[in-house]
C-alpha positions in Angstrom: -7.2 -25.9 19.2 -5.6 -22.5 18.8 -3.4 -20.5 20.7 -4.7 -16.9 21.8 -3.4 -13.9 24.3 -4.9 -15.4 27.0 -3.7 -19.4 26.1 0.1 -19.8 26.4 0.3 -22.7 28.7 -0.4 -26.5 27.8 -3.9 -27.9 28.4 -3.0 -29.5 32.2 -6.3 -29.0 33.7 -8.0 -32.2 32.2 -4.8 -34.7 32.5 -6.3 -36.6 35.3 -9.1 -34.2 36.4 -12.2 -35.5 34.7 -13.3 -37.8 37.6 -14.0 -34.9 39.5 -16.6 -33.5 37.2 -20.0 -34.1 38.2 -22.2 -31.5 36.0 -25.5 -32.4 38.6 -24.3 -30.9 42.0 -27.6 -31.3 43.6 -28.8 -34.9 44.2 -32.9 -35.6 43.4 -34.6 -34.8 46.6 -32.3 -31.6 48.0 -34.7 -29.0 49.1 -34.8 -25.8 47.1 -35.6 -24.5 43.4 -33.7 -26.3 40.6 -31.7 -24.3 38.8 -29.4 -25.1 35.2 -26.6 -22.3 34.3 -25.3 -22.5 30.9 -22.8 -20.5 28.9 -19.3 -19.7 27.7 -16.4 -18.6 28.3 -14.7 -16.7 26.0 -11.0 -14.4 25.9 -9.7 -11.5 24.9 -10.5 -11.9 21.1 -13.8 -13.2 21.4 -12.2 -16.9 21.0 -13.7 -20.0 23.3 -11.4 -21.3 26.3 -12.1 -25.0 25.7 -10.2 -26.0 28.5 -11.0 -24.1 31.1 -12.8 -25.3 34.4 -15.3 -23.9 36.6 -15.3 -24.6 40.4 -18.6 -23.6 42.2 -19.1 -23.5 46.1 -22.7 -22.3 47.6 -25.1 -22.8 50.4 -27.7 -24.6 50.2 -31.4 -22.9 49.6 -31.7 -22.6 53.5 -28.3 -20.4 53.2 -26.2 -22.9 55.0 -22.8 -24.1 53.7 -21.6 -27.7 53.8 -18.6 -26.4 56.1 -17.6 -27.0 59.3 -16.6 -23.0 59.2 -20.3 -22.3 58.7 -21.2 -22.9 62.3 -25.0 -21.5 62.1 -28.1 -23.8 63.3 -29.6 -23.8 59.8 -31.4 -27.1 58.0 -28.5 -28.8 56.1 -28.7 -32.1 54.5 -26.3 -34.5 54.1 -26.8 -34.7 50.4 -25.9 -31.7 49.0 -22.0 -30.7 49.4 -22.6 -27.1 48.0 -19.6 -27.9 45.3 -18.5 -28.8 42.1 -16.4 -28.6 39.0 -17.1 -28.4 35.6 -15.3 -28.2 32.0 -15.6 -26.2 29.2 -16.3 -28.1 25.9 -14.6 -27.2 22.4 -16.8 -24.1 22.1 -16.1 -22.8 25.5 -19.6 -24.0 27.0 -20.5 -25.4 30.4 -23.8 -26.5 32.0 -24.4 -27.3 35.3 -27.6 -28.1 37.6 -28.0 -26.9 40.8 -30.2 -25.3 43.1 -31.0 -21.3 44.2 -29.2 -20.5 47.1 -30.3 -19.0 50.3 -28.9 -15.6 51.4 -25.9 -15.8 53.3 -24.1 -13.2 55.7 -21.4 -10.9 54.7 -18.5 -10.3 57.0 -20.3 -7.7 58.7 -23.2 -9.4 59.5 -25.3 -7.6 56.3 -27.2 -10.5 53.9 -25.8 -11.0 50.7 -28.2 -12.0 48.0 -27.8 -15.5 46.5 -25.2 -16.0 44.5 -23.0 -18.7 43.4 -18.9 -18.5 44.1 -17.1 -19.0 41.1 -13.2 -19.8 40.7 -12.1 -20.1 36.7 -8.9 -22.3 36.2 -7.1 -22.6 32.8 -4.3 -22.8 30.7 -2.0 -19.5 30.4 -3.4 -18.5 33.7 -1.3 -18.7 36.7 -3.2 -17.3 39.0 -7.2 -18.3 39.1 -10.2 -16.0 38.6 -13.1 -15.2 41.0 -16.2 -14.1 40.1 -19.7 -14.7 41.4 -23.4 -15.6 39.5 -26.1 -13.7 40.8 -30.0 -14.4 39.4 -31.0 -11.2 37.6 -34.2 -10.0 38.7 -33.5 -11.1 42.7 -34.8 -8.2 44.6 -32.1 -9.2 47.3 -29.4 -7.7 44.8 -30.1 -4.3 45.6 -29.2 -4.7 49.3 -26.3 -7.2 48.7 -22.8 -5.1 50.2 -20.6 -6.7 47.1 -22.3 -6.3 44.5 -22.2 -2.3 45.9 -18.8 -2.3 45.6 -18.9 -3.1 41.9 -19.7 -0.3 39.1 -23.2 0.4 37.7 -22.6 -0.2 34.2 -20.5 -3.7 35.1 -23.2 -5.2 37.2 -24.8 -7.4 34.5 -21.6 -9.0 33.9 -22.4 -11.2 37.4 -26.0 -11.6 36.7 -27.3 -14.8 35.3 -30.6 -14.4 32.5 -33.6 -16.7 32.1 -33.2 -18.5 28.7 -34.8 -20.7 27.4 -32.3 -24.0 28.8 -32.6 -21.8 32.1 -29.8 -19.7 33.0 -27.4 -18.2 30.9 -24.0 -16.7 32.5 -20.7 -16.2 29.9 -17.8 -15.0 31.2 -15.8 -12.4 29.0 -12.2 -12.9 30.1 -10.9 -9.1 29.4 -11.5 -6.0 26.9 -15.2 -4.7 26.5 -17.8 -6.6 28.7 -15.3 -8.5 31.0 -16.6 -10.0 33.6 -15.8 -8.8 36.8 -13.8 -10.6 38.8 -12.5 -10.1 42.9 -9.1 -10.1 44.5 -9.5 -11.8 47.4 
């Protein structure tokens, strides 16, 4: 382990953490299109983060969240909690499985294509990241109101490719191709 611009602070996030890392956030028999996301994260220099953790919250694929906020009459199933948490490994990469999710509504009632919420902890940070994954090719990205907000040429940095293990999203923490990321 090495320390980088981005590292200054010990590695806290997996004293005591690692039992709630489940890499499979949808149990067998949840309705909608399995999905695996791979990648890595990686800072400033181009070095891997290998302690940094990923927290995901979606809908399900009926565009229903597993929260008592989400108040809509839509199919949910008791199964599927629409979260999770995963690690990065010594070379900055994560997988997780999953499923697509359904569109949900933006503030303003518009649909937002599916995407997946993601927070980024880790060392040297003291604030956390946000970021969303969207699927590359989903028509529903042209109409979606934040991904409107965020510049032409930086667009791809949210968009998750077919590969050959699936999907592939890395996250650039800053300097050329960073990732973008929301204030909330």
């Amino acid at each position: 382990m090495y320390t980088t611009s981005s590292q200054t602070i010990g590695p806290y996030l997996h004293i005591g953490m690692r039992w709630l890392v489940d890499e499979n956030f949808a149990a067998p028999g949840v309705a909608g299109e399995r999905v695996t996301v791979s990648g890595r994260i990686v800072d400033g220099d181009g070095r891997p983060v290998n302690d940094a953790m990923l927290e995901i919250w979606q809908a399900n694929a009926a565009g229903k969240y597993a929260h008592p906020d989400d108040p809509r009459t839509l199919p949910q199933d008791e199964r599927f909690s629409g979260f999770g948490r995963v690690f990065t490994d010594e070379d900055g990469g994560y997988r997780f499985h999953t499923i697509k999710p359904g569109r949900v509504p933006s503030a303003d009632g518009r649909l937002q294509a599916p995407h997946l919420n993601v927070t980024i902890f880790m060392r040297g940070m003291l604030k956390h990241l946000i970021t969303r994954i969207y699927f590359d090719g989903d028509d529903a990205n042209a109409d979606d109101p934040l991904l409107a907000t965020v510049p032409r040429e930086r667009v791809t940095t949210l968009m998750a490719k077919r590969s050959a293990s699936g999907l592939q999203w890395n996250v650039i923490l800053q300097g050329p191709g960073e990732t973008v990321f929301f204030e909330l």
